[in-house]
VEXKOLDREN-607322 format. One record per residue: residue in three letters; x, y, z of N, C-alpha, C in turn. Coordinates in steps of 0.05 Angstrom, whole numbers, m for minus. Layout:
<bamars>
<bamar type="Ala" n_px="X" n_py="Y" n_pz="Z" ca_px="X" ca_py="Y" ca_pz="Z" c_px="X" c_py="Y" c_pz="Z"/>
...
</bamars>
This chain:
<bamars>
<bamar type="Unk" n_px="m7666" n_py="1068" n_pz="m3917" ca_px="m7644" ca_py="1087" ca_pz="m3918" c_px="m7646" c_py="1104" c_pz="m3892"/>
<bamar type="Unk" n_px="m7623" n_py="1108" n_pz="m3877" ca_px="m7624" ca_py="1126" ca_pz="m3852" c_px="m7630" c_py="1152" c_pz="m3864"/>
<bamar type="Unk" n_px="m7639" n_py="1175" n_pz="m3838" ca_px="m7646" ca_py="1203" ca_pz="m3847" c_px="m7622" c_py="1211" c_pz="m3821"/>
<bamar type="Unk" n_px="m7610" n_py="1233" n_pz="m3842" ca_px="m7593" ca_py="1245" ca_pz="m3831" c_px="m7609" c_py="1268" c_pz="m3809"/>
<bamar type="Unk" n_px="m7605" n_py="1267" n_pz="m3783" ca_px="m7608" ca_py="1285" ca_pz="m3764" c_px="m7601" c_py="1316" c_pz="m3753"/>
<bamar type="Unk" n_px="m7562" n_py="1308" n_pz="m3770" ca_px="m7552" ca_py="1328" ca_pz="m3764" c_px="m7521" c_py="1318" c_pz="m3769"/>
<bamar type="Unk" n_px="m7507" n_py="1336" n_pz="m3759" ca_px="m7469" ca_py="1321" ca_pz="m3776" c_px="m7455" c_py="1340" c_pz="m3743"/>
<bamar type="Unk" n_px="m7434" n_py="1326" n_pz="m3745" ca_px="m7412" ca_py="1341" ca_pz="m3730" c_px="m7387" c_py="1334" c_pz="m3746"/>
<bamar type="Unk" n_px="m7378" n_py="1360" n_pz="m3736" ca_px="m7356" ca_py="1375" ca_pz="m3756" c_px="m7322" c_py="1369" c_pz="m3734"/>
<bamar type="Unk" n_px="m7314" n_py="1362" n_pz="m3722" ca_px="m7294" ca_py="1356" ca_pz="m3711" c_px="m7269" c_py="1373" c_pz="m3714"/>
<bamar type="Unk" n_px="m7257" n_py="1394" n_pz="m3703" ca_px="m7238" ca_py="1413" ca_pz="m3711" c_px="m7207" c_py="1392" c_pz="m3696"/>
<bamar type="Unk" n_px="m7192" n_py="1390" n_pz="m3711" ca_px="m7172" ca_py="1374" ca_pz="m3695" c_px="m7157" c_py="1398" c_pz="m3693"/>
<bamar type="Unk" n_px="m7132" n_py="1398" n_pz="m3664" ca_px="m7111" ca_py="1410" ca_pz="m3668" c_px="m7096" c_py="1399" c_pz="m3635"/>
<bamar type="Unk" n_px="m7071" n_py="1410" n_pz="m3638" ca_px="m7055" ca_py="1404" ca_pz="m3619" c_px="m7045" c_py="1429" c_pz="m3606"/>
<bamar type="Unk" n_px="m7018" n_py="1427" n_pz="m3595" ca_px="m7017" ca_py="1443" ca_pz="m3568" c_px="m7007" c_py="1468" c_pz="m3589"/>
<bamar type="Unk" n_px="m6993" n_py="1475" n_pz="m3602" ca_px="m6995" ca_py="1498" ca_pz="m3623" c_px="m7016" c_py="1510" c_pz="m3641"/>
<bamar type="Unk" n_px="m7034" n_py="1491" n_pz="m3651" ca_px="m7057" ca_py="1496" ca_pz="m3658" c_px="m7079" c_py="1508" c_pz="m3648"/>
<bamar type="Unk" n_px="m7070" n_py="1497" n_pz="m3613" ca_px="m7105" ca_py="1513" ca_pz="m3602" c_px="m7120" c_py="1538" c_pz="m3604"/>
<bamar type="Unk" n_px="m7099" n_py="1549" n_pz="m3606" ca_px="m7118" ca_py="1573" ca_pz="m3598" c_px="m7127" c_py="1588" c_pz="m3624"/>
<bamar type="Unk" n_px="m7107" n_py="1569" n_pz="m3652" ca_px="m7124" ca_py="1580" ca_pz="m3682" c_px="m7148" c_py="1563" c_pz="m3676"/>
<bamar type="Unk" n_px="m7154" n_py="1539" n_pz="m3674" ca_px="m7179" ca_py="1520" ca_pz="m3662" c_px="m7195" c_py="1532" c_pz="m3647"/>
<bamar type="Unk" n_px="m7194" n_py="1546" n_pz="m3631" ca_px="m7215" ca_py="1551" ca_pz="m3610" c_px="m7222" c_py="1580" c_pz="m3623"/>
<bamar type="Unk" n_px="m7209" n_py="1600" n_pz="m3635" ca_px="m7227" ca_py="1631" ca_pz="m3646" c_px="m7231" c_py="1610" c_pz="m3674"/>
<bamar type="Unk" n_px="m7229" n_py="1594" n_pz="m3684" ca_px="m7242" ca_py="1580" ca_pz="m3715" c_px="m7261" c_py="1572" c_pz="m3704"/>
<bamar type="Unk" n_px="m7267" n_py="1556" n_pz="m3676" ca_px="m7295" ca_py="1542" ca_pz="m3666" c_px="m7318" c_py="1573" c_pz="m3653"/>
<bamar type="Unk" n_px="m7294" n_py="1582" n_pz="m3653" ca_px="m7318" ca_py="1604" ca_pz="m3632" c_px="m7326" c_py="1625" c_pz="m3654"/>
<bamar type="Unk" n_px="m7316" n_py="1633" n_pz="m3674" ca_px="m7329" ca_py="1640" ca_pz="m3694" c_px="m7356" c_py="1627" c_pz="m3707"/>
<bamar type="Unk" n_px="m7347" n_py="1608" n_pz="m3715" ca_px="m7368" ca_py="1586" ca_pz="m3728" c_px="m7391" c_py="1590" c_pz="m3719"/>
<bamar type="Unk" n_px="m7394" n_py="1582" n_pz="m3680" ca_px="m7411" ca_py="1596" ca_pz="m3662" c_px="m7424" c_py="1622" c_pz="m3662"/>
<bamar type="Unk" n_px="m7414" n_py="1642" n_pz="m3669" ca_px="m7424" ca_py="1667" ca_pz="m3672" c_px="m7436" c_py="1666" c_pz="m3697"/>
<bamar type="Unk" n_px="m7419" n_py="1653" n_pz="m3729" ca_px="m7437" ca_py="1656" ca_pz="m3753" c_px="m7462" c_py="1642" c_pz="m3760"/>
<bamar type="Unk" n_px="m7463" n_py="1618" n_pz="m3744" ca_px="m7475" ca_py="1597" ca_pz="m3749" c_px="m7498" c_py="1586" c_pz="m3729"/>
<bamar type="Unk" n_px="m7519" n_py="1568" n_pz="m3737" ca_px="m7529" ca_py="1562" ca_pz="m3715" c_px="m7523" c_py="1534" c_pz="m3708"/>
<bamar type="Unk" n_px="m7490" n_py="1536" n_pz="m3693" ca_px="m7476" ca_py="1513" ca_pz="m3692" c_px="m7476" c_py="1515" c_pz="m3665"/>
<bamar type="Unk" n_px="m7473" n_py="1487" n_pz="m3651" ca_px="m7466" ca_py="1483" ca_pz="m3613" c_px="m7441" c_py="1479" c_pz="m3619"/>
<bamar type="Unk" n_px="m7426" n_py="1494" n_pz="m3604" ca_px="m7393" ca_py="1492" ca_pz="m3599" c_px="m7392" c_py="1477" c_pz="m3576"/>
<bamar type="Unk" n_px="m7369" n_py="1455" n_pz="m3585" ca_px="m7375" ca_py="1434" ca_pz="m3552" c_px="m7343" c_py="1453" c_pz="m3543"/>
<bamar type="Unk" n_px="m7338" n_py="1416" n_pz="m3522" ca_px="m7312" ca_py="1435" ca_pz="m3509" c_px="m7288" c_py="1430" c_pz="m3520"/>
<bamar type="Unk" n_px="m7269" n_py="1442" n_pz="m3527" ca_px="m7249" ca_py="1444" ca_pz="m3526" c_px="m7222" c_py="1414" c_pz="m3512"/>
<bamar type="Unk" n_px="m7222" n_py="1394" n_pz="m3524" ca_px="m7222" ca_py="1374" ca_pz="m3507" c_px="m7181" c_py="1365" c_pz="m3513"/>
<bamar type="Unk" n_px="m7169" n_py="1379" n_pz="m3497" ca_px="m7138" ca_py="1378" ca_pz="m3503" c_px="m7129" c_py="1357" c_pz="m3495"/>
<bamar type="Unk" n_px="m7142" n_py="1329" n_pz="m3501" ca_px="m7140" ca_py="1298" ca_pz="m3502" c_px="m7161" c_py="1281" c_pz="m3518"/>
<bamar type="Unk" n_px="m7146" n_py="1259" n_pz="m3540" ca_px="m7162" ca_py="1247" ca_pz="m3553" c_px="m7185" c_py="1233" c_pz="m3543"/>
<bamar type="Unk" n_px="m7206" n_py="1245" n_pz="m3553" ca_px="m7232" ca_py="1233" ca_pz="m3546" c_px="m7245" c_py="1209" c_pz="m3556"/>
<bamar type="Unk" n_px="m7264" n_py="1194" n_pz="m3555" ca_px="m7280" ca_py="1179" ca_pz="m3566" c_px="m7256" c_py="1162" c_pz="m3592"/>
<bamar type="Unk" n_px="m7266" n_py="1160" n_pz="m3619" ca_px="m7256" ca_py="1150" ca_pz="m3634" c_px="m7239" c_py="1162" c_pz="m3645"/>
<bamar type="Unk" n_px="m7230" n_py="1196" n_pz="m3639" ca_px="m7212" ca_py="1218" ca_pz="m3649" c_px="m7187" c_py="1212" c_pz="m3648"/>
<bamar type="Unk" n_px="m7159" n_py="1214" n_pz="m3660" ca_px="m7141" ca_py="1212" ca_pz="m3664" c_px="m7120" c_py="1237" c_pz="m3654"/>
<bamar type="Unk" n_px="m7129" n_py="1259" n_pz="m3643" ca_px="m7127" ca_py="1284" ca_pz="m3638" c_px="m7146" c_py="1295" c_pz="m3628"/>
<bamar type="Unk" n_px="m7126" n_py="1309" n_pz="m3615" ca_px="m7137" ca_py="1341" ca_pz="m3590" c_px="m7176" c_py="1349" c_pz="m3608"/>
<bamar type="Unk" n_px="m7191" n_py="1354" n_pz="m3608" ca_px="m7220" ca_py="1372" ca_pz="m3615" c_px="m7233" c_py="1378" c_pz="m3601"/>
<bamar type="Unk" n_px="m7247" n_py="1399" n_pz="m3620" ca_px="m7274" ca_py="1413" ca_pz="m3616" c_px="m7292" c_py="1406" c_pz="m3636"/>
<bamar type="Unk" n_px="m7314" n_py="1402" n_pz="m3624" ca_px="m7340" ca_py="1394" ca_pz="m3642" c_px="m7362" c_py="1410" c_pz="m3640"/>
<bamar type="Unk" n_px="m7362" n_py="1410" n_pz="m3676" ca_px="m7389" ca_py="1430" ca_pz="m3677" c_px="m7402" c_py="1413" c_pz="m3688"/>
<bamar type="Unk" n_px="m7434" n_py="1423" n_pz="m3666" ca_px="m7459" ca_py="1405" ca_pz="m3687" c_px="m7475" c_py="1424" c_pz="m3699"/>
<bamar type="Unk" n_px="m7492" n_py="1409" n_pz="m3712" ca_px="m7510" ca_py="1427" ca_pz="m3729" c_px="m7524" c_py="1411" c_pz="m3741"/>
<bamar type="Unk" n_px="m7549" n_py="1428" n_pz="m3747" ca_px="m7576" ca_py="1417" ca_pz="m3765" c_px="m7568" c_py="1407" c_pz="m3789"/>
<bamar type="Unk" n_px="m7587" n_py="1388" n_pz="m3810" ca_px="m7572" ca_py="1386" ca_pz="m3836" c_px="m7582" c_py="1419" c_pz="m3852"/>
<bamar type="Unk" n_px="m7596" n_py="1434" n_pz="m3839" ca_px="m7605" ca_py="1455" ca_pz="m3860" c_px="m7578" c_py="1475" c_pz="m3856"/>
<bamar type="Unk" n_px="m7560" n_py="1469" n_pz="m3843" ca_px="m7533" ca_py="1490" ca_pz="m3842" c_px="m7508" c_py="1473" c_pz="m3850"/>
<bamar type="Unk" n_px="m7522" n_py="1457" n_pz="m3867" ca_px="m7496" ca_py="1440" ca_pz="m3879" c_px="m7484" c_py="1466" c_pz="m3900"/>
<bamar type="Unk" n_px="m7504" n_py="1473" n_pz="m3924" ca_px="m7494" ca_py="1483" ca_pz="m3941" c_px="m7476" c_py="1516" c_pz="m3935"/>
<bamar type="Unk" n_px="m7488" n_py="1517" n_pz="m3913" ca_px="m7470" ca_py="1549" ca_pz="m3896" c_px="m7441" c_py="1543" c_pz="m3894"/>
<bamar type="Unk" n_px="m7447" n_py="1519" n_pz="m3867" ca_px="m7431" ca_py="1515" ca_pz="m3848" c_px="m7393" c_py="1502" c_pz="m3860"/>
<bamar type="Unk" n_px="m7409" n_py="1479" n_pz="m3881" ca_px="m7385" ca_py="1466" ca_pz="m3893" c_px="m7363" c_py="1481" c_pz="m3913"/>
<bamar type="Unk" n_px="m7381" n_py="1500" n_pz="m3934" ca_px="m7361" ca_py="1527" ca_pz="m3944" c_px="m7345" c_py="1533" c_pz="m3928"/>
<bamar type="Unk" n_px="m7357" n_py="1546" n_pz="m3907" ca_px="m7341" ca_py="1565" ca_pz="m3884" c_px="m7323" c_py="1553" c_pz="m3876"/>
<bamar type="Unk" n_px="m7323" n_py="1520" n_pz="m3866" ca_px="m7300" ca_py="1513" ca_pz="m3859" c_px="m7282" c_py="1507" c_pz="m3878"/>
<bamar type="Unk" n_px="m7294" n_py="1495" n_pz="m3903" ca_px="m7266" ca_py="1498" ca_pz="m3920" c_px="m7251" c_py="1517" c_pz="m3935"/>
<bamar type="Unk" n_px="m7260" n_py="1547" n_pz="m3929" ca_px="m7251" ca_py="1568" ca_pz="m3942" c_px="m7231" c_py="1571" c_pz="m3904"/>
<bamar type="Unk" n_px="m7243" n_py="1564" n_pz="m3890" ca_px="m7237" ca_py="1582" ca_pz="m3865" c_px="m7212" c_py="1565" c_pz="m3849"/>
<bamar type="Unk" n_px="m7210" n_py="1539" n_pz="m3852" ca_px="m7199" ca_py="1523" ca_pz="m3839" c_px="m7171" c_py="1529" c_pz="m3822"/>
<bamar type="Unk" n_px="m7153" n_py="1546" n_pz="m3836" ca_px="m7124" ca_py="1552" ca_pz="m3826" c_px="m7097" c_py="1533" c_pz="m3830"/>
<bamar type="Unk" n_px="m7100" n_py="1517" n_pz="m3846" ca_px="m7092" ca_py="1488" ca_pz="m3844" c_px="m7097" c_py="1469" c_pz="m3822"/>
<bamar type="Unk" n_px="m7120" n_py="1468" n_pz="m3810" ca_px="m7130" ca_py="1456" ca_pz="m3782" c_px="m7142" c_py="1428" c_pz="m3807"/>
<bamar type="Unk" n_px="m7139" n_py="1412" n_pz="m3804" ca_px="m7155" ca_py="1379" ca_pz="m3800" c_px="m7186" c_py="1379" c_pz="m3797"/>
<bamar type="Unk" n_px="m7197" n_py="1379" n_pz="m3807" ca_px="m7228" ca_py="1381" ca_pz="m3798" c_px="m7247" c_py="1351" c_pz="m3809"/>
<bamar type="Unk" n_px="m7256" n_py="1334" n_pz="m3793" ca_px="m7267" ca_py="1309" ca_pz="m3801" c_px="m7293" c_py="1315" c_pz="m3797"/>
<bamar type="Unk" n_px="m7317" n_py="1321" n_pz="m3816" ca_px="m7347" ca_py="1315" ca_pz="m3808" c_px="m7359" c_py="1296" c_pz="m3821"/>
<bamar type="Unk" n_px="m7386" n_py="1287" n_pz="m3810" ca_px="m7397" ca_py="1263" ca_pz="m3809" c_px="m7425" c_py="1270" c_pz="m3804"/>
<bamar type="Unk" n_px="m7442" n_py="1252" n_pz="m3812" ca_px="m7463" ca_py="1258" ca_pz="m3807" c_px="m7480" c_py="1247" c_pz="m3782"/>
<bamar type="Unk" n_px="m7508" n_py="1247" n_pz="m3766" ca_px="m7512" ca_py="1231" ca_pz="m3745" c_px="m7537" c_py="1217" c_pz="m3757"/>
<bamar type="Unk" n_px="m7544" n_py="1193" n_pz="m3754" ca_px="m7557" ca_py="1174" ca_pz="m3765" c_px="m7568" c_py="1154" c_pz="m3746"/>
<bamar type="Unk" n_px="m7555" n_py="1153" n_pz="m3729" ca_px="m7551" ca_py="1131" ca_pz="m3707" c_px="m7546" c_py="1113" c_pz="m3716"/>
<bamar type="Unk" n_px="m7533" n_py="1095" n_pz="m3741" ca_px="m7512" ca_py="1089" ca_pz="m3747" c_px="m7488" c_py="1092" c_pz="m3737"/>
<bamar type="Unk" n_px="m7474" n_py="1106" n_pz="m3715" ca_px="m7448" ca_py="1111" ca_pz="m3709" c_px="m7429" c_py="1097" c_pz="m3729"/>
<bamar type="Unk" n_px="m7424" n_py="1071" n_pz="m3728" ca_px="m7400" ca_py="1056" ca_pz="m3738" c_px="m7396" c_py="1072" c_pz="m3769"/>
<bamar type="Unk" n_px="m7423" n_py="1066" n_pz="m3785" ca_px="m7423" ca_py="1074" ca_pz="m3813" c_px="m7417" c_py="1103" c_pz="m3812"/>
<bamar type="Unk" n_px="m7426" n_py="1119" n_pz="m3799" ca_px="m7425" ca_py="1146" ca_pz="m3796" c_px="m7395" c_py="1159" c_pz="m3796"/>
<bamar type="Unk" n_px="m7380" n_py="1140" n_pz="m3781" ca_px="m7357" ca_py="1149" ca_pz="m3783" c_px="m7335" c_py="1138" c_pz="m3796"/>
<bamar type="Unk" n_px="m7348" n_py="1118" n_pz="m3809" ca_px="m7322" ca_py="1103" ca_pz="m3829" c_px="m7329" c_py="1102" c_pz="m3854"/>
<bamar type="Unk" n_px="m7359" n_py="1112" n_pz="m3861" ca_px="m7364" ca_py="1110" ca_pz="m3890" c_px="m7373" c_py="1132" c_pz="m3902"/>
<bamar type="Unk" n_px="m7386" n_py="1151" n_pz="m3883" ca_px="m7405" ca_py="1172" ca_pz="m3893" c_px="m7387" c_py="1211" c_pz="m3890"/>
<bamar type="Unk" n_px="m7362" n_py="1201" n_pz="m3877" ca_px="m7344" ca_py="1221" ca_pz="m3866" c_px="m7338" c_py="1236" c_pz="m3890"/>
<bamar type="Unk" n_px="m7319" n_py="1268" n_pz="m3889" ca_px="m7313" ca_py="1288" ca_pz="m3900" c_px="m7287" c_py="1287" c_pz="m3891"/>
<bamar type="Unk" n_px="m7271" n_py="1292" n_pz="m3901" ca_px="m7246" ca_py="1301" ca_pz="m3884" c_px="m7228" c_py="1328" c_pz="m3905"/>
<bamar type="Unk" n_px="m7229" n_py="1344" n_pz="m3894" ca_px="m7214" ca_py="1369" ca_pz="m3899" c_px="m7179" c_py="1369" c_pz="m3888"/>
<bamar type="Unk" n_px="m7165" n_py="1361" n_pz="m3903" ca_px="m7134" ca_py="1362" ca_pz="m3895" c_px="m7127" c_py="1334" c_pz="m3892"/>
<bamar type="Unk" n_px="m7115" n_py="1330" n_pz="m3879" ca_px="m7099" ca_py="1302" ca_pz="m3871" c_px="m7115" c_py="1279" c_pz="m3860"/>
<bamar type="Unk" n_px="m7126" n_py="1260" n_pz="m3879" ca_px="m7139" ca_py="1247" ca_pz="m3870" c_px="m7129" c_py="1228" c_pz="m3851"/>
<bamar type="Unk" n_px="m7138" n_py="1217" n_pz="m3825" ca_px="m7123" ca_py="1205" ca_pz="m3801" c_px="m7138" c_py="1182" c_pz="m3793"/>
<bamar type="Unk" n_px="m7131" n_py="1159" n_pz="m3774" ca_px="m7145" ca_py="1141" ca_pz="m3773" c_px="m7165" c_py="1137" c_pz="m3746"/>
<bamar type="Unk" n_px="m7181" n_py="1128" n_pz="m3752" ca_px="m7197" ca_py="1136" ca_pz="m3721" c_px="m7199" c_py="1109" c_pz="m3710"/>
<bamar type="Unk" n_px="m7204" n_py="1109" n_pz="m3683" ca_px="m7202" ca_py="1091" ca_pz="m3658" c_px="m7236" c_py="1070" c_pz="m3669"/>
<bamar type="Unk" n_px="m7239" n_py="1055" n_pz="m3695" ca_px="m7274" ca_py="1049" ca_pz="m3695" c_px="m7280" c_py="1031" c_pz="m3677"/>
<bamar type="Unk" n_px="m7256" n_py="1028" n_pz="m3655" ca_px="m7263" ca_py="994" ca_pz="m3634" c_px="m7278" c_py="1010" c_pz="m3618"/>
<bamar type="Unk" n_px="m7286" n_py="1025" n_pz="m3619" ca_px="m7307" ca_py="1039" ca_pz="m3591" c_px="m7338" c_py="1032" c_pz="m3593"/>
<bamar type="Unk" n_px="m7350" n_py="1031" n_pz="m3624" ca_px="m7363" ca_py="1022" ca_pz="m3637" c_px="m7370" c_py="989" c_pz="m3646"/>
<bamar type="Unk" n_px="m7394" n_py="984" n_pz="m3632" ca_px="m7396" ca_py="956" ca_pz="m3623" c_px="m7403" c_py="948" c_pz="m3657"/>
<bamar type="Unk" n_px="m7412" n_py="919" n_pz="m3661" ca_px="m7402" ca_py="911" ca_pz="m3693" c_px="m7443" c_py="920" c_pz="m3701"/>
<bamar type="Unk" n_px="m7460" n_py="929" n_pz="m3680" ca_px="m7487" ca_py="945" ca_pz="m3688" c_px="m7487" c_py="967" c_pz="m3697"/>
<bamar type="Unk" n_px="m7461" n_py="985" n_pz="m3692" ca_px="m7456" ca_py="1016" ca_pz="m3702" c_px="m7462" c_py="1023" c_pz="m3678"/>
<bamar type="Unk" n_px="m7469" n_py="1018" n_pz="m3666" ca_px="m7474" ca_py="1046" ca_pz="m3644" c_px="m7459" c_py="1051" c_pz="m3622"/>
</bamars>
C-alpha cells in the first residue's frame, strides 16, 4: 500500500474568479501550514482550468480540508493526495468540491508517474 506524503488541493477559477481565488489561496497561506504555488491564468499539467495549488503535510489534512469546504466561495476545488503514484493519484484517490471536471490523464505515462 503507498504512504501518502502529502495532498494538493488545486483551487480552479477563471478570469472573474481570480481574485476570489487568489485572497482564498492567500488566506489558506496565512491559516495554514500550506505552500501557496502560483497563480497559473492557463491550464496547467492535467488541470482543466485556470489554478492555484496548495500543498500540505498529511497532518493538515484534517485543518486544511474543513476550511476549504466551509470557505470555498463557489470556487471548484480538486485535491489529491501525493504517493508517487501520479496516474492513481489523480483519477482514483481525488476529492472534488463543486463541479466535478475532467482532467488531461494523457500526461501520465501508463507507470503513473
Amino acid at each position: 500500500m503507498p504512504e501518502i506524503t502529502g495532498y494538493h488541493a488545486h483551487v480552479y477559477f477563471d478570469a472573474h474568479s481570480q481574485t476570489v481565488a487568489q485572497q482564498l489561496c492567500e488566506k489558506a497561506g496565512r491559516l495554514f501550514p500550506v505552500e501557496v504555488g502560483r497563480m497559473h491564468a492557463k491550464n496547467v499539467g492535467p488541470h482543466p482550468r485556470w489554478s492555484c495549488q496548495l500543498a500540505f503535510a498529511p497532518d493538515a489534512f484534517d485543518q486544511v480540508i474543513p476550511w476549504l469546504m466551509l470557505n470555498r466561495q463557489g470556487l471548484t476545488i480538486f485535491t489529491h493526495p501525493e504517493t508517487g503514484q501520479h496516474l492513481e493519484d489523480h483519477r482514483d484517490r481525488a476529492i472534488w468540491m463543486g463541479e466535478m471536471l475532467a482532467l488531461d490523464l494523457t500526461i501520465f505515462d501508463r507507470t503513473g508517474t
